[in-house]
C-alpha positions in Angstrom: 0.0 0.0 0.0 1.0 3.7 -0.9 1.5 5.4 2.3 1.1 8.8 0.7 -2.5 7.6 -0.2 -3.3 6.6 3.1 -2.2 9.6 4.6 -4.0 11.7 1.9 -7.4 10.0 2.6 -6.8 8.5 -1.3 -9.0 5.5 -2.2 -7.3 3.1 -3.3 -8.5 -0.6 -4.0 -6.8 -3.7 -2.8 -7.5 -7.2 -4.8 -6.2 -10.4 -2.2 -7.0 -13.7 -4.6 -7.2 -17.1 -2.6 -7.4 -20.3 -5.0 -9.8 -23.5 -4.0 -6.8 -25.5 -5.5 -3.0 -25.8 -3.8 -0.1 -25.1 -6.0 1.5 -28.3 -4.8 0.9 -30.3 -1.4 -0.4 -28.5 1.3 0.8 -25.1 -0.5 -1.6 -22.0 -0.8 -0.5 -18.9 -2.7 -2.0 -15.5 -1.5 -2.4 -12.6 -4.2 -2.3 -9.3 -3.6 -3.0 -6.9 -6.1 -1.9 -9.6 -8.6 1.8 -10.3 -7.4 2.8 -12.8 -4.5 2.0 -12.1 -1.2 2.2 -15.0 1.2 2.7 -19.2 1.0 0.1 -21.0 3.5 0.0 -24.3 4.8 -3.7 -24.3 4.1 -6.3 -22.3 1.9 -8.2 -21.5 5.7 -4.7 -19.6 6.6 -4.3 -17.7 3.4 -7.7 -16.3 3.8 -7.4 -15.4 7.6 -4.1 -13.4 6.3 -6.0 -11.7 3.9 -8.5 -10.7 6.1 -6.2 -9.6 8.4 -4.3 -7.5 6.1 -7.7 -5.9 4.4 -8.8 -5.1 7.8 -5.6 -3.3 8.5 -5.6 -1.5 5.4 -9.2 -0.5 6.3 -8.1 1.1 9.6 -5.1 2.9 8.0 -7.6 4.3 5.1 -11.2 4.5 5.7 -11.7 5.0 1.9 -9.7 1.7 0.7 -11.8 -0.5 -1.1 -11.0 -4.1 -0.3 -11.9 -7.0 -2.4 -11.4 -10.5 -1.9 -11.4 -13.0 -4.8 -11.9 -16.5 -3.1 -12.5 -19.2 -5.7 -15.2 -21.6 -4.9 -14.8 -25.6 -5.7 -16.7 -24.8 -8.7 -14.3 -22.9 -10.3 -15.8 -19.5 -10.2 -14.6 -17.1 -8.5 -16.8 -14.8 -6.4 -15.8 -11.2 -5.2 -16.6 -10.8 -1.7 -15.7 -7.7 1.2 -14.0 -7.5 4.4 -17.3 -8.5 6.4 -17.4 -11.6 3.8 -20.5 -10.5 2.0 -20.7 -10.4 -1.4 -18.6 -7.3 -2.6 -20.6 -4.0 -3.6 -17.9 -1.2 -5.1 -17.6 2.3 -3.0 -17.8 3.8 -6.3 -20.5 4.7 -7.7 -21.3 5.8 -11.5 -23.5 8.5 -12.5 
C-alpha cells in the first residue's frame, strides 16, 4: 500500500486472490494486487491473512476499497468484502 494515499485520505483498492486448488501439497499462494503475497499451509490460513491484512488496510484508510477473490470448488470465483458478504464497489457511477 502507498503510504502517501493513506495519509492523503486517497481511495485506493486492494484485490487479495485465494485459490480452492493448492499449487502443490499443502501449499496455498496468497495474491495481492496480482503479485505474491504469502505461501500457506492451508487455503483457511491464506484467507485469515488476507482478512487480516484488508482489515488493517481498512483502519489505516477508511476510503480503501477491499476485495477478496476467493474461488469456490466450482471454479468460479466470487468477489466478496472485508465483512465476507458479497462485494458491492464504493464507487458509484452516474
Amino acid at each position: 500500500m502507498d503510504l502517501l494515499s493513506a495519509e492523503q485520505g486517497v481511495s485506493i483498492v486492494v484485490v487479495f486472490d485465494i485459490p480452492f486448488e493448492s499449487v502443490g501439497p499443502g501449499l496455498w499462494v496468497l495474491q495481492k494486487n496480482e503479485a505474491e503475497y504469502g505461501e500457506f499451509c492451508s487455503r483457511d490460513d491464506a484467507l485469515e491473512c488476507a482478512l487480516s491484512e484488508a482489515r488493517r488496510i481498512e483502519r489505516v484508510n477508511a476510503l480503501s476499497d477491499i476485495v477478496l477473490n476467493i474461488e469456490g470448488n466450482d471454479g468460479r470465483w466470487r468477489a466478496f468484502d472485508t465483512s465476507i458478504r458479497p462485494y458491492a464497489s464504493r464507487s458509484r457511477t452516474v
